[in-house]
C-alpha positions as CSV (number, residue, x, y, z in Angstrom):
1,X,75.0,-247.1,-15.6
2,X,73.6,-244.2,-14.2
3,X,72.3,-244.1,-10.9
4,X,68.3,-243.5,-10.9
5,X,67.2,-240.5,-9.4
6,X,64.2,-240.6,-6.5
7,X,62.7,-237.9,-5.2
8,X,60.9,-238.9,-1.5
9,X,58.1,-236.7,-0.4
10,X,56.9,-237.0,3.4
11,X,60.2,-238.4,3.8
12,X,59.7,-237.2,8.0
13,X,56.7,-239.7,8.3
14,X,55.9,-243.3,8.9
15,X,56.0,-245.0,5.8
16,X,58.8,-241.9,4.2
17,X,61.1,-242.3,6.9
18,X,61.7,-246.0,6.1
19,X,61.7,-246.0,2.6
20,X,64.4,-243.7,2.2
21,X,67.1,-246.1,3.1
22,X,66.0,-249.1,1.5
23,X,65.6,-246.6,-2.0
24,X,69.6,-246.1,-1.4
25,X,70.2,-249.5,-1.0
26,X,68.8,-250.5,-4.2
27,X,70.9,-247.9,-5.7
28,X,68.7,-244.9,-6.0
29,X,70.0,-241.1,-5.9
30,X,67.4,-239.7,-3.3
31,X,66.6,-236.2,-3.2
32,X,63.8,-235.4,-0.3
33,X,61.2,-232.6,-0.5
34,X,60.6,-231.9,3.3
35,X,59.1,-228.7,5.4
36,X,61.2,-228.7,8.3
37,X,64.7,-230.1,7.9
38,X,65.9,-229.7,11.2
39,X,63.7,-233.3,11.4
40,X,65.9,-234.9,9.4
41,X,69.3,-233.8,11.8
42,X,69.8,-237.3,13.7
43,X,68.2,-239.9,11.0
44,X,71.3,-242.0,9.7
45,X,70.7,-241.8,6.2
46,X,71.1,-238.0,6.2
47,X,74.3,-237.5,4.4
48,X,73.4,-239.5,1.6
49,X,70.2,-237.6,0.4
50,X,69.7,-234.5,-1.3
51,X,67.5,-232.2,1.2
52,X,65.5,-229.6,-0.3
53,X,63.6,-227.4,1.7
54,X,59.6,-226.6,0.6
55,X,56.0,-227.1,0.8
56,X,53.9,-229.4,-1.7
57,X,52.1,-226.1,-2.3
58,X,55.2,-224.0,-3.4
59,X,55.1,-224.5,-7.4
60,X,58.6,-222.9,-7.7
61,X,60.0,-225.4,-4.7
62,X,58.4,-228.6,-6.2
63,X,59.4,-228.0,-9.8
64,X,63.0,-227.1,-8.4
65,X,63.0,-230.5,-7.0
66,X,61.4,-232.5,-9.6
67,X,64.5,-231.4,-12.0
68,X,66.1,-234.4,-13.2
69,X,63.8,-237.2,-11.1
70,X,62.8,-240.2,-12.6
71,X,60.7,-241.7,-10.0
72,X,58.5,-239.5,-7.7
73,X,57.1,-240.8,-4.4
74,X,53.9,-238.8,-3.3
75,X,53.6,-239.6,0.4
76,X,51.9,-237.3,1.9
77,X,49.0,-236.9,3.8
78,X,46.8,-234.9,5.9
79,X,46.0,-237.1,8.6
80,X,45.7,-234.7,11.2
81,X,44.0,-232.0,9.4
82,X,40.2,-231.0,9.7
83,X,38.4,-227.6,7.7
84,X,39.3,-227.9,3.8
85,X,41.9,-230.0,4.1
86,X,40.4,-231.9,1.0
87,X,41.2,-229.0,-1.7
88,X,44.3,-228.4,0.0
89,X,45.5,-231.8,-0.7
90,X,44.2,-231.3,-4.0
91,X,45.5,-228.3,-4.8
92,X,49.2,-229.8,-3.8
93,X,48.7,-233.1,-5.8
94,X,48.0,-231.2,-9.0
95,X,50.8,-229.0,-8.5
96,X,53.1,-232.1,-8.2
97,X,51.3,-234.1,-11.0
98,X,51.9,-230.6,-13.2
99,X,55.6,-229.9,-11.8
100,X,56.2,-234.1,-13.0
101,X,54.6,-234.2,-16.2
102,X,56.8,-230.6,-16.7
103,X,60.4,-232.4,-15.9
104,X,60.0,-235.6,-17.5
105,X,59.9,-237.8,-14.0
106,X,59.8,-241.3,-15.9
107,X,56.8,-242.8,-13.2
108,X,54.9,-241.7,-9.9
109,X,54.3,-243.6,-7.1
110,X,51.2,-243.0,-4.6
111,X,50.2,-244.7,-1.0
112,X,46.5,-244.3,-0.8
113,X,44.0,-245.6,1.0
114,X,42.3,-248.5,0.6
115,X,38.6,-248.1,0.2
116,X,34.9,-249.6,-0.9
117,X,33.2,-248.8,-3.7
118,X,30.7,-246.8,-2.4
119,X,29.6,-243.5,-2.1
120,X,29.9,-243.1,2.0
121,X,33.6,-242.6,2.0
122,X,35.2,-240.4,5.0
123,X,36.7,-237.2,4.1
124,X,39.7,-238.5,4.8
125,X,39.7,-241.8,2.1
126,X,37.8,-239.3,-0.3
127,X,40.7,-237.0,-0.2
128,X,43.3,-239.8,-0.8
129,X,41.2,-241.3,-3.6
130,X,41.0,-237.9,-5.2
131,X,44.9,-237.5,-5.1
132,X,45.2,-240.5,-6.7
133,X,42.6,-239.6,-9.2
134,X,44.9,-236.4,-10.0
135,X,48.2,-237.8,-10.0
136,X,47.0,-240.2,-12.9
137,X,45.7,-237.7,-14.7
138,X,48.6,-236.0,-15.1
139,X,50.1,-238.2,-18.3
140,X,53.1,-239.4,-16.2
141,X,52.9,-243.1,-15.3
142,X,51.6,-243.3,-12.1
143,X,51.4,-246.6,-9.7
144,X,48.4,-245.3,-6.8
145,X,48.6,-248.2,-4.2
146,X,46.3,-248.6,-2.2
147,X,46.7,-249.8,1.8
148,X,44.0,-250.3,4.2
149,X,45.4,-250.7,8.3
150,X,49.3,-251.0,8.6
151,X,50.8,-253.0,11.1
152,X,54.7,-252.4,12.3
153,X,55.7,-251.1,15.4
154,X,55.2,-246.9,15.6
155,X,52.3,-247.1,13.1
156,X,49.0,-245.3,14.4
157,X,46.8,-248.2,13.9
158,X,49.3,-250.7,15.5
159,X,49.2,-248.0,18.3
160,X,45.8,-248.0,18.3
161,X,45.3,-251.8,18.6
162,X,48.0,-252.6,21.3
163,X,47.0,-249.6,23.9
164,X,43.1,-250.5,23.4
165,X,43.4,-254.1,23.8
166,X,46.2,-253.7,26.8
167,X,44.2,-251.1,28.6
168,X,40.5,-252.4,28.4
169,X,40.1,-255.7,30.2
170,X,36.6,-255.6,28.9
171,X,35.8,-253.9,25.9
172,X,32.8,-252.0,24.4
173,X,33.5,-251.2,20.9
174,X,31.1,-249.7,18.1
175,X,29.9,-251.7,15.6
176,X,32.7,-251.7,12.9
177,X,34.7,-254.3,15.2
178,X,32.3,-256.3,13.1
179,X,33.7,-255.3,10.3
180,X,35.9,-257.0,7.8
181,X,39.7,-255.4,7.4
182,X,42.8,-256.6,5.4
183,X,45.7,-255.3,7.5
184,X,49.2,-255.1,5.7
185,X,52.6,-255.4,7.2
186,X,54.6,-252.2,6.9
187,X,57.5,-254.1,5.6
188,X,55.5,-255.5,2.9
189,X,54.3,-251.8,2.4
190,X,57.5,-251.0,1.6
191,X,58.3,-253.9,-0.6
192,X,56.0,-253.0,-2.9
193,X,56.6,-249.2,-2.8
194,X,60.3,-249.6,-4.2
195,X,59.4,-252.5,-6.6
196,X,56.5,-250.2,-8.2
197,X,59.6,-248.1,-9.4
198,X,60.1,-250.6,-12.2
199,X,56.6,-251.0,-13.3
200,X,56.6,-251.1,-16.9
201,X,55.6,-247.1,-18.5
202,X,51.9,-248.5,-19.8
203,X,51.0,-249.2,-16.3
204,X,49.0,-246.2,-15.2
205,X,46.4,-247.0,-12.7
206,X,45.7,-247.9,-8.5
207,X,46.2,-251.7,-7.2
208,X,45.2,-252.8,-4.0
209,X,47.6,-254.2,-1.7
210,X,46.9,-256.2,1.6
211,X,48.4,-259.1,3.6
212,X,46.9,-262.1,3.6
213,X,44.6,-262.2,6.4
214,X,41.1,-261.1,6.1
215,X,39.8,-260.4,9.7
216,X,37.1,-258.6,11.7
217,X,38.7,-255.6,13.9
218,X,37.9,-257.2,17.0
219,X,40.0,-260.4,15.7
220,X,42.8,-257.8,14.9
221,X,42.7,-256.8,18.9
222,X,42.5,-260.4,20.2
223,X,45.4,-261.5,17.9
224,X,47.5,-258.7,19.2
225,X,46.3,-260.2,22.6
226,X,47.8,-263.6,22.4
227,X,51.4,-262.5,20.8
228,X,51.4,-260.0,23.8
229,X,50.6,-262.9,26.0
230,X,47.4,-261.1,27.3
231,X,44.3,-262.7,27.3
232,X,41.2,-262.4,24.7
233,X,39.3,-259.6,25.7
234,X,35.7,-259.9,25.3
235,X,34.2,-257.4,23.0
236,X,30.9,-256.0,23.2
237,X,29.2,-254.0,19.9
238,X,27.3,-251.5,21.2
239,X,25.5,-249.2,18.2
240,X,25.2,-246.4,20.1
241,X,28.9,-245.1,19.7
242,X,29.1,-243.2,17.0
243,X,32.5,-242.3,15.0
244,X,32.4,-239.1,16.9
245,X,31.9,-240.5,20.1
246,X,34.3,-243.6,19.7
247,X,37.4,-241.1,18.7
248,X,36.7,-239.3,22.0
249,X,37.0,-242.7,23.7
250,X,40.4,-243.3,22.0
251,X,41.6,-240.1,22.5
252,X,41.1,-240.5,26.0
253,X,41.9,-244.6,26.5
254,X,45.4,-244.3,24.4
255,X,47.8,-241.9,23.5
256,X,46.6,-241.2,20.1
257,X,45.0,-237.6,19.9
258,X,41.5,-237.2,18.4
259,X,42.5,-235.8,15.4
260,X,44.4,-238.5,14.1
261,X,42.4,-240.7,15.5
262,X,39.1,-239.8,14.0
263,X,40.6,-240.1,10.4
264,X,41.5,-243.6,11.4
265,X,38.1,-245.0,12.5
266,X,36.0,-242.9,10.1
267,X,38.0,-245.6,7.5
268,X,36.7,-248.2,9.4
269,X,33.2,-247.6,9.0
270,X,32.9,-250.2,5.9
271,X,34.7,-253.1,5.3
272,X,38.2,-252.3,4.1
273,X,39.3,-255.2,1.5
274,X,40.9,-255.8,-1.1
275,X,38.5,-255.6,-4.5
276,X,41.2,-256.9,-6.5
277,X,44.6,-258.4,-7.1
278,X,46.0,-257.7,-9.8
279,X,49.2,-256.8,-8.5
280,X,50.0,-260.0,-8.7
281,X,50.3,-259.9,-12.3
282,X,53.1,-257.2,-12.0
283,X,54.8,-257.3,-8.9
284,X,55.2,-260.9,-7.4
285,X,55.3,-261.5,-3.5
286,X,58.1,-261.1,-1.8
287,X,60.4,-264.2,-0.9
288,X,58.7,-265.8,1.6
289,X,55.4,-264.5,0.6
290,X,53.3,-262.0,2.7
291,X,53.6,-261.1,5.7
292,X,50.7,-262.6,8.4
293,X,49.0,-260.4,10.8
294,X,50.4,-262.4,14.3
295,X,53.7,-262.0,12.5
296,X,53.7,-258.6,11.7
297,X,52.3,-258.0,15.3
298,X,55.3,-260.5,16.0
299,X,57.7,-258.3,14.5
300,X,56.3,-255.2,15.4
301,X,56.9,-256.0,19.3
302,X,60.3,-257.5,18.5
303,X,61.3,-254.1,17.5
304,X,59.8,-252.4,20.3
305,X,61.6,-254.8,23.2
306,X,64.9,-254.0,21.1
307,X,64.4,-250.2,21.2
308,X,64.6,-250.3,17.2
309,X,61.8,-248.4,15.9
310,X,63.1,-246.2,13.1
311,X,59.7,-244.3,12.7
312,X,56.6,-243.3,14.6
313,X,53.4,-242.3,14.8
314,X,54.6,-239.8,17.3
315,X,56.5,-238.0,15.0
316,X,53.6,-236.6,13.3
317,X,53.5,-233.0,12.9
318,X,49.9,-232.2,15.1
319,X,48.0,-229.4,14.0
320,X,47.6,-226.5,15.8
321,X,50.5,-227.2,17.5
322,X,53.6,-224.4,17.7
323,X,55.7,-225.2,14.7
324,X,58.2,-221.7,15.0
325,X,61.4,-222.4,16.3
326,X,62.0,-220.2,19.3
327,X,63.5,-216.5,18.4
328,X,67.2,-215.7,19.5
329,X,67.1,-213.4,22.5
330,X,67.4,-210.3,21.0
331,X,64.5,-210.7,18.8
332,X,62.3,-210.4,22.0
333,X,62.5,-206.7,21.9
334,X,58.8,-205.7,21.5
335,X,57.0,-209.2,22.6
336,X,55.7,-210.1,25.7
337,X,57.7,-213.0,26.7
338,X,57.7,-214.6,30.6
339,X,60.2,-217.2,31.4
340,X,61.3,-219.1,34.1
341,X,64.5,-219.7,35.3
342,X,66.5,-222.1,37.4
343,X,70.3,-222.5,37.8
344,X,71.8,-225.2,40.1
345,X,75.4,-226.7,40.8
346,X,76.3,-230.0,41.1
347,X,79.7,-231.9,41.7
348,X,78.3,-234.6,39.1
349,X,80.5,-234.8,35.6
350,X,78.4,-232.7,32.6
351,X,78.2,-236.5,30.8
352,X,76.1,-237.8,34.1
353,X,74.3,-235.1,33.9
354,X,73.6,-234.8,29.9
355,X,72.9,-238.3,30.6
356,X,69.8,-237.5,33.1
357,X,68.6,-234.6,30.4
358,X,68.5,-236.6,27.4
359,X,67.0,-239.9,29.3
360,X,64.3,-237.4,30.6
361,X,60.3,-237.7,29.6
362,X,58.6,-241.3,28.7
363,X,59.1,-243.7,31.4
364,X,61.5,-241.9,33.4
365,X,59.2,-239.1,34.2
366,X,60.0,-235.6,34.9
367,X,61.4,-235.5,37.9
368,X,58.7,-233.3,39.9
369,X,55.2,-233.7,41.3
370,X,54.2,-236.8,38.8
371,X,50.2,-235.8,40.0
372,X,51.0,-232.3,38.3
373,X,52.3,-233.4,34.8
374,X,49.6,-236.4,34.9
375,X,46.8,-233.7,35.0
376,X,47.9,-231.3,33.3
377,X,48.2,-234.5,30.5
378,X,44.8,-235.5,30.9
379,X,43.5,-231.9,30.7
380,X,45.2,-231.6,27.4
381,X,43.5,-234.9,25.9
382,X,40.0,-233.7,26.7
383,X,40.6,-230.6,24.9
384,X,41.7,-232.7,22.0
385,X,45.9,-232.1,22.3
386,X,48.4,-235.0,22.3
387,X,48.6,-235.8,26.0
388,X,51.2,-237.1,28.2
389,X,51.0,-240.5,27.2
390,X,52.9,-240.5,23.2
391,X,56.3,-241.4,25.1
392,X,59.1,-241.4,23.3
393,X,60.8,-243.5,20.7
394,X,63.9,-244.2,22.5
395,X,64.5,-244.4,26.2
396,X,68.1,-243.0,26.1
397,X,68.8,-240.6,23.2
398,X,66.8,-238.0,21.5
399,X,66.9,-237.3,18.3
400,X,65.8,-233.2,16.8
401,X,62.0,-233.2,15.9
402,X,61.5,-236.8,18.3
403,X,58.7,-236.5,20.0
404,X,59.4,-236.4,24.0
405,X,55.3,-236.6,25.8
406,X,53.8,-233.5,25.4
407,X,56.9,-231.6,23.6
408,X,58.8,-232.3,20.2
409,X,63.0,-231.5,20.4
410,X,63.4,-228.5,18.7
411,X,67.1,-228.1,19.0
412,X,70.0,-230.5,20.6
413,X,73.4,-230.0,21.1
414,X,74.0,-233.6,22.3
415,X,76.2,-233.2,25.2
416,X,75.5,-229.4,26.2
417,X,71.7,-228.6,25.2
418,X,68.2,-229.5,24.9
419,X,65.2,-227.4,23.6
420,X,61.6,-229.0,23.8
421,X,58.6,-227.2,22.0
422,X,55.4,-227.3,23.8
423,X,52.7,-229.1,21.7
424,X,50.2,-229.6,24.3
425,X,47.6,-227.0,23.5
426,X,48.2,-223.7,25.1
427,X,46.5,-220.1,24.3
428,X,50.6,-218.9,23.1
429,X,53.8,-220.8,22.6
430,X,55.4,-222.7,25.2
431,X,59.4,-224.0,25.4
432,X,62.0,-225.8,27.9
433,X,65.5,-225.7,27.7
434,X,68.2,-227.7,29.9
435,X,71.6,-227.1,29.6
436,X,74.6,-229.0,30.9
437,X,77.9,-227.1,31.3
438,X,81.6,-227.6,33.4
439,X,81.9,-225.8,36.3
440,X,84.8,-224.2,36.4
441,X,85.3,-224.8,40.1
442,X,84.5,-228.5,39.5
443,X,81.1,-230.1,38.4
444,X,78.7,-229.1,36.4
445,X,76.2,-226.1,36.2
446,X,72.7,-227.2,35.3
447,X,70.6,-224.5,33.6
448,X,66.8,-224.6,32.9
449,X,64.9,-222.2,31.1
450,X,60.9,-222.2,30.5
451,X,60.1,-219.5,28.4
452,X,56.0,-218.5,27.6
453,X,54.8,-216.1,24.6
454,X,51.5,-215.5,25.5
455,X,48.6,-215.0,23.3
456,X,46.1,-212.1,23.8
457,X,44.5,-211.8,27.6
458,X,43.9,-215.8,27.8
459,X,47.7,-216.6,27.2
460,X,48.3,-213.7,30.2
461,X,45.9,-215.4,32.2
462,X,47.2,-218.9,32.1
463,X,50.6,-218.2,32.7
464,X,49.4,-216.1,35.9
465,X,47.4,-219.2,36.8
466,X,49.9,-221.8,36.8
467,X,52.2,-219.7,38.2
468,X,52.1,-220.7,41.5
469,X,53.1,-224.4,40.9
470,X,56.5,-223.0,38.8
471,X,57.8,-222.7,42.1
472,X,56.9,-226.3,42.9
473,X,57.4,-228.3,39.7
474,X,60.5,-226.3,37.9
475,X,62.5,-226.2,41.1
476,X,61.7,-229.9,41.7
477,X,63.0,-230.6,38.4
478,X,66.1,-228.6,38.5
479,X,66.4,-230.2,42.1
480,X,65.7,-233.6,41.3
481,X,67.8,-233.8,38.2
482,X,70.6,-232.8,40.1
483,X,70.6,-235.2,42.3
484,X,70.1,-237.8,40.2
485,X,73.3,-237.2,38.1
486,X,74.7,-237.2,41.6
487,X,73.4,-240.3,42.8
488,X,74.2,-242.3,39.7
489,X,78.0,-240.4,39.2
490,X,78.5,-241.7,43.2
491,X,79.4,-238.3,43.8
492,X,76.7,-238.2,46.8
493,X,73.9,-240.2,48.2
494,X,70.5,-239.1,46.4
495,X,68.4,-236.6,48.3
């Protein structure tokens, strides 16, 4: 028989970026509809997918890739996105429900958001309820399901959970920790996304899908407590904090920036539950039945002890943020460009010192004037950016479009080169690049580059501002990196 075809949007995110492999391993063809492919350069299950390049947006790109598709997957979502972000996701779901119905895709399937009935929905639930509304519309069988909190390790609210409940001994919470919330395991997430594929053609229609716990949000943080072998925190319910207010406090307590968190507590507002089950009746459980909440917690800090988290919150494309790839030199003619650079040689190998590169950000730091890099990441969370704090998603290799802190890996040459795009929030664009090459006298030659388009007078000004600490924090990273490739290569004792 012939192989069905798939085609994956938001195949870079969360829930896209796992689904992927398990669609090839139940046979699927999988062609992936994707803005930036350069994400997709180090995920394992690249050579077996058909990448097309294009926005939900682009009529022409989305009926190019809908030819000959017989299940679509609609996974995308504005999480991050504030102004009219609502007819912009409606605008794009009509042009995919139109672009479907027009190439004879056999059935769609939606994530959306589990929701109330009631007429006090966030923008952001609205908006995913309205996509859903659109895609069933369009004549092609369409399967909206519809998830309330996911838990697995890298999702935001699992995030959101662990760093509130490890960093507040005591906690004052707004009111919707009272709240009632049916939290789904992203593995069961999953397990329903690829079974809806074979949901019969006269199902058209949402289902809501949860795990089997029904529990209040502060029970959701004390659960994570005891499988992280914490204590209970007390929690305090204090009526005062608005949504507003209490995504400023997240923003600032844990890495998650404001703007995704504010979609994420906005949805917790009213209790999130199921309202019905009848995907029951088409789909059954998986073996095993679902998922608990201490399990998936369980499972979700498994994977983080073993370094295995195949997606992540972090990955999440942050708006506002510089998404150009940096122009080739000569392309500078006419812009106002300032860079710093720093060249050093050291009698460590080019692997010891690749090694040092690529390990660099997360818990090993950045090698100069911590005090520096810690404000400058706390100055960058008041103002609403990402922070210092996201990490990385593994503490040895990078892959292109991880993110790495404050910066996303724009380019890598694994070995040689490493580019990081600033997406901290700066008035221009902002890049670093570290090179490792062979001496020809012996060693290596370590090369760092930071390189600053400024925008209008305030980008001028800020990099005249800061420049006085270049001197201090680039050379004590070129230094420091150095001589750690030395110290750890034996070639000479650490400075």
């Amino acid at each position: 028989m012939t192989a069905r075809r798939a085609l994956v949007t938001g195949a870079t995110g969360y829930i896209g970026g796992r689904l992927v492999p398990l669609l090839l391993d139940a046979g699927f063809e999988v062609t992936v509809l994707v803005r930036s492919p350069q994400k997709l350069t180090d995920v394992p299950w690249r050579d077996r997918v058909d990448i097309r390049v294009g926005d939900l947006s682009d009529a022409d790109a989305v009926d190019a890739a809908c030819a000959g598709i017989d299940v679509l997957y609609y996974l995308v979502h504005a999480m991050g996105s504030s102004g009219d972000f609502e007819q912009a996701e409606a605008r794009a779901a009509r042009t995919v429900a139109a672009a479907a119905a027009a190439a004879g895709v056999s059935r769609i399937v939606y994530l959306g958001g589990l929701h109330p009935d009631t007429e006090t929905l966030s923008r952001h639930l609205r908006s995913r309820a309205e996509v859903g509304r659109i895609l069933i519309a369009s004549g092609v069988p369409t399967a909206a399901l519809q998830a309330g909190v996911v838990i697995g390790s890298g999702s935001t609210s699992f995030e959101m959970i662990r760093h509130l409940t490890d960093v507040l001994p005591y906690m004052p919470a707004p009111k919707w920790v009272r709240n009632k919330i049916q939290p789904i395991a992203v593995r069961d997430v999953l397990y329903y996304l690829v079974a809806a594929a074979d949901l019969p053609d006269s199902v058209s229609r949402t289902f809501d899908i949860g795990g089997p716990d029904v529990l209040r949000y502060g029970q959701m943080m004390n659960g994570y407590a005891l499988e992280a072998g914490l204590r209970q925190r007390p929690i305090a319910a204090l009526p005062v904090l608005t949504p507003w207010l209490a995504s400023q406090w997240v923003n600032l307590v844990t890495p998650i920036p404001r703007n995704l968190a504010v979609p994420i507590i906005a949805s917790l507002q009213n209790d999130c539950v199921m309202g019905e089950h009848d995907i029951d009746g088409y789909i059954p459980v998986p073996d095993g039945g679902l998922t608990s909440y201490r399990m998936a917690v369980r499972l979700a800090l498994g994977r983080m002890r073993d370094g295995d988290v195949e997606t992540s919150w972090r990955n999440a494309s942050i708006e506002g943020a510089s998404s150009n790839p940096l122009p080739s030199d000569p392309e500078w003619a006419g812009h106002l460009v300032y860079t710093d650079l720093r060249t050093k040689h050291t009698p460590a190998a080019p692997a010891e010192l690749w090694r040092i590169i690529e390990g660099i950000g997360g818990d090993n730091g950045w090698y100069s004037f911590p005090l520096a890099w810690a404000v400058r990441g706390w100055a960058d969370k008041l103002v609403g950016g990402v922070g210092l704090r996201r990490g990385r998603r593994d503490a040895e290799r990078l892959h292109t479009g991880d993110v790495l802190d404050f910066w996303r890996v724009e380019s890598l040459e694994r070995g040689r080169f490493l580019r990081l795009r600033a997406e901290m929030r700066v008035p221009g664009k902002a890049w670093l690049e570290m090179t490792a090459e062979p001496d020809p006298d012996g060693g290596s030659v370590y090369r760092q580059r930071a390189v600053f388009f400024p925008r209008g007078l305030g980008g001028r000004l800020y990099w005249f501002s800061i420049l006085p600490f270049h001197g201090v924090i680039f050379s004590g990273m070129a230094n420091r990196i150095t001589a750690t490739a030395e110290a750890t290569s034996g070639s000479v004792p650490a400075r």
